[in-house]
Structure formats: C-alpha cells, structure tokens
C-alpha positions as CSV (number, residue, x, y, z in Angstrom):
1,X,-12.3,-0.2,40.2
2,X,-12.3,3.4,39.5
3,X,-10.2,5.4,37.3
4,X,-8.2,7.6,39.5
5,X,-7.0,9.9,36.3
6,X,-10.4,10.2,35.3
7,X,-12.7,11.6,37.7
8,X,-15.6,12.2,35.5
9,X,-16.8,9.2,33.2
10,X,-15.7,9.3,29.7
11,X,-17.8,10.8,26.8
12,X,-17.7,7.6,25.0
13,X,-19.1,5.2,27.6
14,X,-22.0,7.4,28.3
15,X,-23.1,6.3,24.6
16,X,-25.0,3.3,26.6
17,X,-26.8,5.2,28.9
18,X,-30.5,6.0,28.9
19,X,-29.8,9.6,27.8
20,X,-27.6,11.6,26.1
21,X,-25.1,13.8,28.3
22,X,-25.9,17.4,27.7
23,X,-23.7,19.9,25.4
24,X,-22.5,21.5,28.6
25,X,-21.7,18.5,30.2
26,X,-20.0,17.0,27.5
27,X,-18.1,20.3,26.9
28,X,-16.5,20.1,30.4
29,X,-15.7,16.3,30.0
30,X,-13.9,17.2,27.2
31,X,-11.8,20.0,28.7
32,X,-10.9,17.5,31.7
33,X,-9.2,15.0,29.6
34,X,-8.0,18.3,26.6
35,X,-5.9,21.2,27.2
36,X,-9.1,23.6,26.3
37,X,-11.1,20.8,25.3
38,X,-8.9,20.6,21.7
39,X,-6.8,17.1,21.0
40,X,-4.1,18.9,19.9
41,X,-1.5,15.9,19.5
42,X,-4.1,14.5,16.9
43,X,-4.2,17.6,15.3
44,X,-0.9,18.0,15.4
45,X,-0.3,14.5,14.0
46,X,-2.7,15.3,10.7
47,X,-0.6,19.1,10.1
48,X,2.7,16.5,9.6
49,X,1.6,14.0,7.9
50,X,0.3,16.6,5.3
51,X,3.2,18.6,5.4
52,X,5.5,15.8,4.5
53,X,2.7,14.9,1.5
54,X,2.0,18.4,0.5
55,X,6.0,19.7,0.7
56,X,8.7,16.5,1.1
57,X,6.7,14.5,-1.3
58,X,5.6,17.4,-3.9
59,X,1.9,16.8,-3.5
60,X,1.4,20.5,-4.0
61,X,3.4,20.1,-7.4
62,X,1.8,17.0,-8.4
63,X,-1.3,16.0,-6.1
64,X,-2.3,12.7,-7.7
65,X,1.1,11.8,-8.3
66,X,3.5,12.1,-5.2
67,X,7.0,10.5,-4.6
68,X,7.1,7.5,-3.0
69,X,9.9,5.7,-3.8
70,X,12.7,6.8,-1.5
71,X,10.2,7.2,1.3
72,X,8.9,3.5,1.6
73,X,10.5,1.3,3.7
74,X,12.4,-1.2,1.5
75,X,15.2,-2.3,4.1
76,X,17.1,-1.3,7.1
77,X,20.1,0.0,4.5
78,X,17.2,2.4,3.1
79,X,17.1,4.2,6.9
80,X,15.1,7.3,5.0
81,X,12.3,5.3,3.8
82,X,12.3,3.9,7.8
83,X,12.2,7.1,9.3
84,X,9.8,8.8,7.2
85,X,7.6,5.6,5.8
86,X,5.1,6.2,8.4
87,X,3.8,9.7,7.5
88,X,4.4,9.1,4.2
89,X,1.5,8.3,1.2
90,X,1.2,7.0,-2.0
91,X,-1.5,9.2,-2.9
92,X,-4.8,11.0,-2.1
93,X,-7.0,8.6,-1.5
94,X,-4.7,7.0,1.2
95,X,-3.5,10.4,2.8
96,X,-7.3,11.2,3.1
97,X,-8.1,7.4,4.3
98,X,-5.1,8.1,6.7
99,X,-6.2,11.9,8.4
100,X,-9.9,10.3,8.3
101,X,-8.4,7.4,10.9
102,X,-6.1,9.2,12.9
103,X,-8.6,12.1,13.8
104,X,-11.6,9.4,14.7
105,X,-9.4,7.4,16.4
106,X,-6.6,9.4,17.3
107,X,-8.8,11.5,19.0
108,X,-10.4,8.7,21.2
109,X,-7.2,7.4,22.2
110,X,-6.0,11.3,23.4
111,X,-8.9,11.6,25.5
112,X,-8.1,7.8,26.8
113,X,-4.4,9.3,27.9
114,X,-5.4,13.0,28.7
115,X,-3.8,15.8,28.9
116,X,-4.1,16.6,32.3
117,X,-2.1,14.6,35.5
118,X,-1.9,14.3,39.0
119,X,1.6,14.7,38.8
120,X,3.9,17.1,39.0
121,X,6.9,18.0,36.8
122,X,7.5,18.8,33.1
123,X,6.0,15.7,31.4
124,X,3.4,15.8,33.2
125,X,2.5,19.4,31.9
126,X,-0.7,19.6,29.9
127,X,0.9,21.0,26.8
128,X,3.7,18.6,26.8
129,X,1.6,15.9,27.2
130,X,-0.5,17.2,24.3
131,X,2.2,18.2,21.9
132,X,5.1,16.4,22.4
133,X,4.6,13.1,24.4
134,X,1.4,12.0,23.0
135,X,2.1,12.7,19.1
136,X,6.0,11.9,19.8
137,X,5.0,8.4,21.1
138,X,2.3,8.5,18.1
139,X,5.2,9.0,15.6
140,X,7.7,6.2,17.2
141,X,5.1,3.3,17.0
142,X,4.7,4.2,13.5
143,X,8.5,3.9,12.8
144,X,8.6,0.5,15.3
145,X,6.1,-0.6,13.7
146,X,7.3,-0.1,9.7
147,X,10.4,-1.5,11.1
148,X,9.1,-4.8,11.8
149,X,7.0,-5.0,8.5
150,X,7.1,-7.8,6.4
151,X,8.5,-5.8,3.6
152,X,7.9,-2.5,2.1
153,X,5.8,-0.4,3.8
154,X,4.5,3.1,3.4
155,X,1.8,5.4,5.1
156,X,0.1,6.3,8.9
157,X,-2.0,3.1,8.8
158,X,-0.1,1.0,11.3
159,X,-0.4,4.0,14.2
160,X,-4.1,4.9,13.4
161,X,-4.5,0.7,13.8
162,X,-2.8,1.1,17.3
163,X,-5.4,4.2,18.0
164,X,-7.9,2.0,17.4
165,X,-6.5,-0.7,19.9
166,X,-6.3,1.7,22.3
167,X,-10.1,2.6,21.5
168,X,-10.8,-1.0,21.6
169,X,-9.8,-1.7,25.2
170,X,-11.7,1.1,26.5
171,X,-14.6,2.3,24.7
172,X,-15.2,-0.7,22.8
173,X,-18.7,-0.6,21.4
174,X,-18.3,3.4,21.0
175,X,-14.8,2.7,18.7
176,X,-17.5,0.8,16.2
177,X,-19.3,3.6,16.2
178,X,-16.1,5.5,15.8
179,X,-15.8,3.0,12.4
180,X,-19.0,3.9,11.2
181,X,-18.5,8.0,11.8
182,X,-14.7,7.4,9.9
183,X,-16.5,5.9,7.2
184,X,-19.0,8.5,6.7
185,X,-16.3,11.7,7.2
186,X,-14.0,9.3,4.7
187,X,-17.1,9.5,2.0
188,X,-17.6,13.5,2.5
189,X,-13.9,14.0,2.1
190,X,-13.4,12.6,-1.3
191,X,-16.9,13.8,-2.7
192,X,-15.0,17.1,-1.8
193,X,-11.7,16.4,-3.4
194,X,-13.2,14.2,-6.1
195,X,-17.5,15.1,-6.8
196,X,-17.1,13.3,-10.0
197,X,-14.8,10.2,-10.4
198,X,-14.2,8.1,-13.9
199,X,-12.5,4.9,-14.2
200,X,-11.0,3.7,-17.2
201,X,-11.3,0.4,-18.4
202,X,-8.0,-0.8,-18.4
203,X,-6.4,-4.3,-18.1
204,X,-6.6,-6.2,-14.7
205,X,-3.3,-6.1,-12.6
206,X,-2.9,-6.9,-9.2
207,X,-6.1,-7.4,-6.9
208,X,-6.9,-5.1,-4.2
209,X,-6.1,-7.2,-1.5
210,X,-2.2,-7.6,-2.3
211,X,-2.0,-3.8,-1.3
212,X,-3.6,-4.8,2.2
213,X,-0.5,-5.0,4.6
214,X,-2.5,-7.5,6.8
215,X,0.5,-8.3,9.5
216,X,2.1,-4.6,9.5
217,X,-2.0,-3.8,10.4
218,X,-1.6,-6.6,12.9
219,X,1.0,-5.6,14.5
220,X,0.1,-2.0,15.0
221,X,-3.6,-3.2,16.2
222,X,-1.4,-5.3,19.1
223,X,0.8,-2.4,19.9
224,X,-1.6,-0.4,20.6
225,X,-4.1,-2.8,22.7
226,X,-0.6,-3.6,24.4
227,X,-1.0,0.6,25.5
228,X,-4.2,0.5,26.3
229,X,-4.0,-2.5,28.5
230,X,-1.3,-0.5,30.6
231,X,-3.1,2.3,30.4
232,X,-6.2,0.0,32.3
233,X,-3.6,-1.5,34.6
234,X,-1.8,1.5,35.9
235,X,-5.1,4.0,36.1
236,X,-6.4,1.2,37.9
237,X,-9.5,2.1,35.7
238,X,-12.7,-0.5,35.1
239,X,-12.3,-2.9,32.0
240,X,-14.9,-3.3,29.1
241,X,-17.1,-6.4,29.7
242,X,-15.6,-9.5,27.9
243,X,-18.3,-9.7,25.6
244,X,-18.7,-6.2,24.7
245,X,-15.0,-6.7,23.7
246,X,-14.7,-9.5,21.8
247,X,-17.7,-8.6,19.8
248,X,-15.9,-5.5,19.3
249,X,-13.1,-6.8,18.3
250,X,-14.5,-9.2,16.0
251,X,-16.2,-6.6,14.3
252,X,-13.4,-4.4,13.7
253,X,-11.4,-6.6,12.4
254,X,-13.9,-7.6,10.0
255,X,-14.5,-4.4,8.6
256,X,-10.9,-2.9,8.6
257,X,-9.4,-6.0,6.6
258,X,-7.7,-8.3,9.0
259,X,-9.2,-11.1,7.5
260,X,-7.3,-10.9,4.4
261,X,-4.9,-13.7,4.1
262,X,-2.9,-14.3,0.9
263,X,-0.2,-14.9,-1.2
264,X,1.0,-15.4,-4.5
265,X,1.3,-18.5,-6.8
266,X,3.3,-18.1,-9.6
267,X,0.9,-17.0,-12.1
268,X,-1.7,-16.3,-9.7
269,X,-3.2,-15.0,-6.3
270,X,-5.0,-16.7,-3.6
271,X,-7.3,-15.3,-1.3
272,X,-7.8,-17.6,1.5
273,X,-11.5,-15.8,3.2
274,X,-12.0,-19.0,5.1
275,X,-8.6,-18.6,7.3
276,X,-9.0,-15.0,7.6
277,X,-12.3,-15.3,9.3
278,X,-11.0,-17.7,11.5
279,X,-8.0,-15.0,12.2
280,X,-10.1,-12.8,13.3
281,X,-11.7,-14.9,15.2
282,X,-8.7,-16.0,17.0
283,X,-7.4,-12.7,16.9
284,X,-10.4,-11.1,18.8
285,X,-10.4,-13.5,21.5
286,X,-6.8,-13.1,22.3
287,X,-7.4,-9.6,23.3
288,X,-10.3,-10.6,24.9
289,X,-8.6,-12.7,27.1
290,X,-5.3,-10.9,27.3
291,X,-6.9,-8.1,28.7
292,X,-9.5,-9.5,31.1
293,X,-6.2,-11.8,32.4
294,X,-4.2,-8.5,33.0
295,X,-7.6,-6.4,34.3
296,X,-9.5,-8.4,36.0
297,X,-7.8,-11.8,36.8
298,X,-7.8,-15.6,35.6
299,X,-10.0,-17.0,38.5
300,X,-7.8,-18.9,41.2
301,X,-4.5,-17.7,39.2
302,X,-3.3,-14.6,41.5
303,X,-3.3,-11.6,40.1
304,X,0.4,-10.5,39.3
305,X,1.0,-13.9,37.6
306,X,-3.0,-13.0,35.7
307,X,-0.9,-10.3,34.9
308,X,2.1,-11.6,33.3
309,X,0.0,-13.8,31.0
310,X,-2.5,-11.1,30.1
311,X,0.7,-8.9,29.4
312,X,2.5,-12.2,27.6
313,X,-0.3,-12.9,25.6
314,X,-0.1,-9.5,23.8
315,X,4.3,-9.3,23.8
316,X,4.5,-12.8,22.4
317,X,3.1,-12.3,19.0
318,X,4.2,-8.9,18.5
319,X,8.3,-10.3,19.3
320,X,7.5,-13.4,16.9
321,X,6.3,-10.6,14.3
322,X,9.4,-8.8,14.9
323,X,11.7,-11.5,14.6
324,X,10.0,-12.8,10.8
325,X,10.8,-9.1,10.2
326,X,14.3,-8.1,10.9
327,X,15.8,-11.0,8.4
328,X,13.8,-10.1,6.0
329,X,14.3,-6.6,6.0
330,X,18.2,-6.8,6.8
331,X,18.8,-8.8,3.3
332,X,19.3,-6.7,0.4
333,X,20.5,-8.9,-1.9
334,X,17.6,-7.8,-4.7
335,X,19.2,-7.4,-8.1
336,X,18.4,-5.9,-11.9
337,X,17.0,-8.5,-14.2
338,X,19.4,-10.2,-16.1
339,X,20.1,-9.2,-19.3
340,X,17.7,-6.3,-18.9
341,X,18.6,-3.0,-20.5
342,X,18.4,-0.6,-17.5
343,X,18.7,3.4,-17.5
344,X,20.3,5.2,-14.7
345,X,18.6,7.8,-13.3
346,X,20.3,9.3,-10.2
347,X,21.1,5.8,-9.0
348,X,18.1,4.5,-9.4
349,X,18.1,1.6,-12.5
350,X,14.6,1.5,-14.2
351,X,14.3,-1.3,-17.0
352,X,11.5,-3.4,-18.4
353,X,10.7,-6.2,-18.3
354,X,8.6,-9.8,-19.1
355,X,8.0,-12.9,-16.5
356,X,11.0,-12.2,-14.4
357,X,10.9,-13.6,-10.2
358,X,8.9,-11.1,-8.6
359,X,11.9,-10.0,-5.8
360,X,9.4,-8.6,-3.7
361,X,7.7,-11.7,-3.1
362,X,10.1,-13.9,-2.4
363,X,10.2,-14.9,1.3
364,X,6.5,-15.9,0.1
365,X,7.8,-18.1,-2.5
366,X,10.6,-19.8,0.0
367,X,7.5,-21.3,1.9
368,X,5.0,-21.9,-0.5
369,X,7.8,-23.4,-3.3
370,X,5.9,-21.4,-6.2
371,X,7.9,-18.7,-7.0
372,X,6.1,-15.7,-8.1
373,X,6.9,-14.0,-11.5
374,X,6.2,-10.1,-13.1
375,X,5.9,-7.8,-16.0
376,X,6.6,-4.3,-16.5
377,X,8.3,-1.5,-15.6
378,X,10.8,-1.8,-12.7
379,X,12.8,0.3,-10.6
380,X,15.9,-1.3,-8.8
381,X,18.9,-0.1,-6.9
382,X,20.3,-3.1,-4.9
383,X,22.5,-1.0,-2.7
384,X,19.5,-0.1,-0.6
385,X,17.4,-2.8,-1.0
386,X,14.8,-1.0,-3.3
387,X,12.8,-3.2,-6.1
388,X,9.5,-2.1,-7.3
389,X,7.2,-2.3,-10.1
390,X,5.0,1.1,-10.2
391,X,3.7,0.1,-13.9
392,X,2.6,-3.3,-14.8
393,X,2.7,-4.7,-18.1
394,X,-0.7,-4.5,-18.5
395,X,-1.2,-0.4,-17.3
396,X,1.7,0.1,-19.9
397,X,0.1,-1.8,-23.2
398,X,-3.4,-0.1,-22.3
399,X,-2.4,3.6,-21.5
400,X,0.8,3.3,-24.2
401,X,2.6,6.0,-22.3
402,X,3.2,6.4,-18.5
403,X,5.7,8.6,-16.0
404,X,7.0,7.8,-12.6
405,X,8.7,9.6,-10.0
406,X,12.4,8.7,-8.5
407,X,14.2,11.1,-6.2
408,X,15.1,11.7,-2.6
409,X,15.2,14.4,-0.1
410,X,15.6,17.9,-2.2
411,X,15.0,16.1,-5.7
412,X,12.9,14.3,-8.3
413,X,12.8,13.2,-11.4
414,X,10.1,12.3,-13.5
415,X,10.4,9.4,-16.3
416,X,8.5,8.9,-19.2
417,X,7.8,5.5,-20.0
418,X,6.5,4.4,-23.5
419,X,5.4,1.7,-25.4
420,X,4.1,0.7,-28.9
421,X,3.5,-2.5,-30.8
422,X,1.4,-4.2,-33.2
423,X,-0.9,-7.3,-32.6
424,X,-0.7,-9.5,-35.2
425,X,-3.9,-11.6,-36.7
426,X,-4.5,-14.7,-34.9
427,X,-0.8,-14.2,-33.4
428,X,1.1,-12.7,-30.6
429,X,2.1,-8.7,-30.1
430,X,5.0,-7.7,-30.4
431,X,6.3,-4.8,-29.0
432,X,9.2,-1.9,-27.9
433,X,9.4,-0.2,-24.6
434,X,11.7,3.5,-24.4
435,X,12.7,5.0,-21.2
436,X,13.4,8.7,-21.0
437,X,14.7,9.7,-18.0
438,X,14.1,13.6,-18.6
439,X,17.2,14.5,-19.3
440,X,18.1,13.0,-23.1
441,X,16.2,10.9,-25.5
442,X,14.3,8.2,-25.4
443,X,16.6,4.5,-24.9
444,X,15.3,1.6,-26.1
445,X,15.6,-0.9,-22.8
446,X,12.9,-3.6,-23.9
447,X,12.3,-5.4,-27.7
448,X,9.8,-8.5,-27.7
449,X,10.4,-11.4,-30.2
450,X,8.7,-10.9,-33.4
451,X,5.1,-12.1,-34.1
452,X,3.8,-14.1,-36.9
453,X,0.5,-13.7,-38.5
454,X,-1.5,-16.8,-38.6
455,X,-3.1,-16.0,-42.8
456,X,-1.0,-17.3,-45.3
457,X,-1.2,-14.7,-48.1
458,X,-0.7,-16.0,-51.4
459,X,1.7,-19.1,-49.9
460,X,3.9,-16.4,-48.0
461,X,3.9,-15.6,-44.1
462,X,3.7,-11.9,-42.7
463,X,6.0,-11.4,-39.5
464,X,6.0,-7.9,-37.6
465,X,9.8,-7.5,-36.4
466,X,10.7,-4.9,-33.7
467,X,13.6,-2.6,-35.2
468,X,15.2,0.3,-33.6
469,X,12.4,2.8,-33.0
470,X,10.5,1.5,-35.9
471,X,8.8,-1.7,-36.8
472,X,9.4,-3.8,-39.9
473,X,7.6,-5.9,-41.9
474,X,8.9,-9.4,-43.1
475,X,7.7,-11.6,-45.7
476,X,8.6,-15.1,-46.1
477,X,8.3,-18.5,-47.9
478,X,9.2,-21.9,-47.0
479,X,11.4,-20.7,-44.2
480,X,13.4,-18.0,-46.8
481,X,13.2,-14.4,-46.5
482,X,11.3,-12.7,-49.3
483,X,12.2,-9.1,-48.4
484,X,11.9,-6.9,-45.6
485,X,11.1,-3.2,-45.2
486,X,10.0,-0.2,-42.6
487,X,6.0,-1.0,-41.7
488,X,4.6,1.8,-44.0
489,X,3.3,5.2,-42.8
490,X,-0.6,5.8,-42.4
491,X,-2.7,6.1,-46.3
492,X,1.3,4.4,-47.6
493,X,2.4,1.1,-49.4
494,X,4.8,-1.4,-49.8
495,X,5.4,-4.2,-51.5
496,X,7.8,-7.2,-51.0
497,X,7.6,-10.3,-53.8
498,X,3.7,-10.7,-54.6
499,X,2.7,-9.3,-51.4
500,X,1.8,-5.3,-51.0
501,X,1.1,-4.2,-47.4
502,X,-0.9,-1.1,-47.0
503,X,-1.3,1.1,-44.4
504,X,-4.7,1.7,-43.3
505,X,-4.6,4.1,-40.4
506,X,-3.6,1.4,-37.4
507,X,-4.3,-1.7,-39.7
508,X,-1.3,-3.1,-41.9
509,X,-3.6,-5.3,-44.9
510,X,-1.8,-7.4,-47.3
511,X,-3.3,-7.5,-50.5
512,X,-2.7,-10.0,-53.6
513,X,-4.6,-9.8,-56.5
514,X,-8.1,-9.3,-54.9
515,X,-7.9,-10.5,-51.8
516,X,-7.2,-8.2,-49.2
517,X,-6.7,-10.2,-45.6
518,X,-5.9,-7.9,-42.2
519,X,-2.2,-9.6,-40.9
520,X,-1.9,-6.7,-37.9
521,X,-3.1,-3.6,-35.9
522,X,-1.2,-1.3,-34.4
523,X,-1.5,-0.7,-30.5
C-alpha cells in the first residue's frame, strides 16, 4: 500500500533509517505536505489560543491571575464556557503546557493531512486547507470534545491529545520522540517566563491528580486516532506495524497521565495506580487492534466488515463517553450552601464555607455512596450550572487574605477574600471570613463556633468568641459567665474577675498572681 497524497515518504518515518535525510531533502519534504514548508494552521491555532488568554481573559492585565470562571464549561445552560472552554487557561503554566503540545503535535498531525491535494476546488486549496479547514476542524474537536466532558472543563488539552492520536497512527515511534522534544521545549519555556521559581509552604489541598481530566484526555486521544485511522483508510497509505503501535501507545499513555484513575471518598482521595496501568494497557491495545482491523484486515474476516469493527472499536467508546456526559452536563440543579451568607457580585454568589457536599463531585458520590465534602471559598450561580471552589480552606487560613476573579465577556471583578482567627491552647481555631466584592466594604459571610482553651486559669475557662469584625474574649466558671470584653490591642490589657489577659503581640496570656499561662495566638 502506498500513500497516494504523499508521494515522497514522511519526515518522521525516515527517523528509522540508516541515515539521516539531508537538510535539503528534508526542506522539500516539508514544502510538499506545507504551503511554503510553514504549518500555518498550528501556528495559527497557538496566535488564538493566546489571544483569548492575553485579551478575553486579561492575561495582559493580570498574567498569573486570568479569568476563568465564565469560560469553563460548567453545563450546556453555560453555552459561553462551551464555546470558548477549549482555548481557554487557567494560567501560565497550562497556556505554556498547551502551545508546547499543540506545536509538537499539532505540527505532526498538519504534515499527516497536508496542505496540498489532488483535487480540485476551493477546499481543496492549499491555503484553505492550511488556515481554515485544518485549524477550523482543530477548534470543533475541542468544543466536541469539552462538550462530552465529565464535568467542568477548561483549556486546549483535549485537541493537542487528538494531535497526538493522529501522530500515533502514523508516525508512531517518532510521536515518542515528539514527547520527549515537548518535554524539553516545555522546560526552556518556563525557565524563560519563570528562571527562578519559590514555593511556599502552605497547607496541603487537593492532590495533583484531581486536576487530571483523565476521560475528557481519553476521549480526545480516541477522536483523534478515530482521524487518523480515516486518514490511513482513505489515502490508502501503509499502517505502522502492530507492535511499533502498541508500544507506542503504551508509552504515551504512560507518560501523558492516562493512567490516573480516581475519585473521592468523603474525607479523602484514592488513587487507584494498579487499574490505571491496566487502562492503559487496555487502552493501547484497542488502538492497536482497531486500526490494524480497519488497515490491514482481521485474517479470514473480509475487509469491509475488518473495517466496520476497526472503525466500531474506536465509535463505541467515544458514543458511551458521550452519553455519561450529556446528563451530567444538562442538570443544573447545583445550589448555595444552606444557610450560607453569600455576596452578590454581578450574579455570581460567593460565600464561605465548612464541610458542605462537594456539588462538583457528585455523580462520583452516586456510584461510590460516599459523598464527598469541602471547605472554603465558593462561587455559585445555579442558573448556569456554575459551582466552584477557587480557594480552599486551607489556602485561606495560611495566606489570611486572597482575591478571585468573576466576570464575563467585556467585564471583571476582582474579590478580596479575608480571614482572621485565633488558635486557642490545646483547642480548636476559631475564626471570621469577609468578602469584599470591590465595590463597598467588607461583609462578614462566615463566623466559626467559639473555641475553648484547654488551661484552667485560676478555676476559670478562657473562650475566644467571634464578634462582628472583632474578636472577644470570655471568661467563665462553672458554666456562668464571668465577663466578657473586645480581645485587647497589641502591648494592652484587660481584666475580667481574677483573670487579666494581656496582649502580647499575636499571643493573648492570662495572668493570675504569678502565673502567666498562653490560652491563644492569633492567626
């Protein structure tokens, strides 16, 4: 079998040979498949997706710190985060992860489609094939693909996934290569943005891998072996070897993630490595034999109904993926936490708050029966379907202050966030949380229960109590209330019954006669 759209053999495929093509030869290889040897749709591809980040999400105004909310794909109601989801990012280091993948394997599956034809008529024109079908077709498996997501999605991962099937299928030991040479440009790119790079210590939140959109990933991976098997079928073109493919395969999907299977428990996360491995197992060996059944036959099976089942094999999962989706993306029923204090801000209802059903997670805790709880700060607005948590409980009690962004097309607002609370001495912590949505004072949305410290000073207990935008002090004794007042300010005093609380900078001491005993610390 020859390819009869390719008269010359591909770049990539020469990477096998004995020796290497020459510069001149590669050069005109590369002009027979590119409109002056240049993948334009890629590059075209990269200028959007950082225009939208750079101008539609504010990146110039705030580069670390982009909007996201109204342009991740929370349901169909929310058509806007549909549409746009896919070159959309939630910040630099997954813009740059993005542009790295799409111009590795973006290019490599250009040069598999070409911009030249034997063909006539205007879509079969070089530079419509290289700016408008290739990227156009580019752009609509991204919004297929964020469509039939198992919940929100944002960013160009999905398409540069279906790039890489379409590598796969074709050059497959050259497209681990390609992995290798994305890696490396990836490593340049933020030494560039980023030569020096500090982490705080800060509390634990969520692990890495809940961020991993495994079957979105999946399903993009399919859609675009799905192309490239076509591609194959109707060029008439050779197939990779079986083996060459599944190893490739196997090996791509273990370094790009695909083995990361998990979900939540309610107080925890589980990882499940074991089943992942096997995925990707299974997973490479369902291309494997999809496309040598659609290429190159099943034996005595003939070779249209080879075909089907090559062609089957690859539909079958991607319509079972789709159906999971479209329920769980057409209910909207999410809703504020009840009770919670909430401030509006341009229809957007941002709260705080402790251990309430994560809604996010709930078609995972329908089949596992352990429902999965949250804490922090949440953004809601049930009439599109939108509930997130961009600060968790634990970012906000570390950092003490934080700001998100909430808009749409044409606007954003940014909200501070802030709380403050005082641990007590072999107690809990309790604590205030303020919203200020940038337009007015602070409002107090979130007050924990007072905390107890565990000394007994002179017979009497000391209780922190949240109080307006202050904090006061109580002191009690067998169960009556001794006196309360305002915790005191730094180098101050106060004293209720035989107890005097001083102020030393963050630590509140009660003293009585001479003992002096530590009952809190400020956070």
């Amino acid at each position: 079998m020859v390819d009869r759209d390719d008269p010359t053999e591909p770049a990539l495929r020469t990477a096998s040979a004995t020796r290497p093509p020459a510069l001149s030869h590669l050069r005109n290889r590369l002009q027979s498949r590119f409109v002056l040897g240049v993948p334009w749709g890629t590059i075209a591809l990269c200028c959007l997706i950082g225009t939208v980040y750079l101008v539609v999400q504010d990146g110039l105004g705030a580069w670390g710190e982009p909007l996201t909310i109204p342009f991740t794909s929370w349901s169909y109601r929310h058509p806007l985060g549909v549409l746009l989801g896919p070159v959309a990012h939630q910040g630099p280091d997954h813009l740059l992860a993005n542009l790295t993948g799409t111009l590795v394997f973006g290019s490599v599956a250009e040069y598999v489609y070409g911009h030249g034809s034997t063909g006539g008529g205007l879509r079969n024109a070089p530079a419509v094939r290289a700016f408008v079908i290739f990227p156009g077709v580019a752009l609509l498996a991204g919004v297929v693909s964020i469509a039939f997501s198992w919940g929100p999605s944002i960013g160009f991962s999905d398409v540069v996934y279906a790039f890489a099937g379409v590598a796969l299928v074709r050059y497959p030991l050259g497209t681990v290569v390609a992995i290798s040479v994305g890696d490396a440009l990836s490593v340049v790119l933020r030494a560039i943005e980023e030569p020096l790079f500090v982490v705080s210590r800060t509390p634990a939140s969520d692990p890495w891998f809940v961020d991993t959109a495994l079957q979105s990933h999946t399903f993009g991976l399919l859609l675009g072996i799905t192309a490239g098997v076509a591609l194959l079928v109707v060029r008439d073109a050779d197939p990779p070897s079986a083996f060459r493919l599944w190893v490739a395969a196997a090996l791509f999907g273990s370094v790009q993630s695909l083995w990361v299977v998990w979900w939540p428990r309610e107080t925890a996360y589980v990882l499940a490595r074991g089943a992942g491995v096997l995925l990707v197992g299974c997973l490479a060996t369902l291309i494997t034999t999809a496309t040598v059944a659609a290429t190159s036959g099943l034996g005595s099976v003939s070779d249209g109904r080879a075909r089907r089942i090559g062609f089957a094999l690859l539909v079958v999962p991607l319509v079972v993926m789709a159906a999971v989706a479209v329920p769980i993306n057409a209910a909207t029923d999410v809703r504020e936490p009840p009770e919670a204090r909430t401030v509006d801000v341009g229809g957007y209802a941002v709260t705080y708050a402790e251990d309430v059903p994560n809604e996010r997670l709930a078609p995972f805790a329908a089949v596992t029966g352990e429902p999965a709880t949250t804490s922090g700060v949440l953004v809601v607005d049930p009439d599109r379907g939108i509930w997130t948590r961009p600060v968790s409980a634990g970012r906000l009690e570390s950092d003490g202050t934080e700001s998100i962004r909430v808009g749409g097309l044409g606007w954003d607002r940014t909200v501070f966030v802030v709380r403050r609370g005082w641990r007590t001495t072999g107690g809990n912590t309790t604590f205030q949380v303020w919203i200020n949505p940038n337009h007015g004072g602070f409002n107090r949305v979130y007050a924990s229960p007072p905390a107890q410290a565990a000394p007994v000073v002179a017979g009497h207990n000391v209780t922190v109590v949240p109080s307006g935008i202050r904090f006061r002090v109580r002191v009690t004794r067998a169960n009556g209330t001794v006196g309360t007042a305002p915790i005191p300010e730094r180098g101050e005093n106060v004293t209720l019954g035989p107890v005097e609380l001083r102020r030393d900078r963050d630590r509140l001491i009660a003293v009585t006669d001479d003992t002096r005993v530590p009952v809190a610390t400020r956070q």
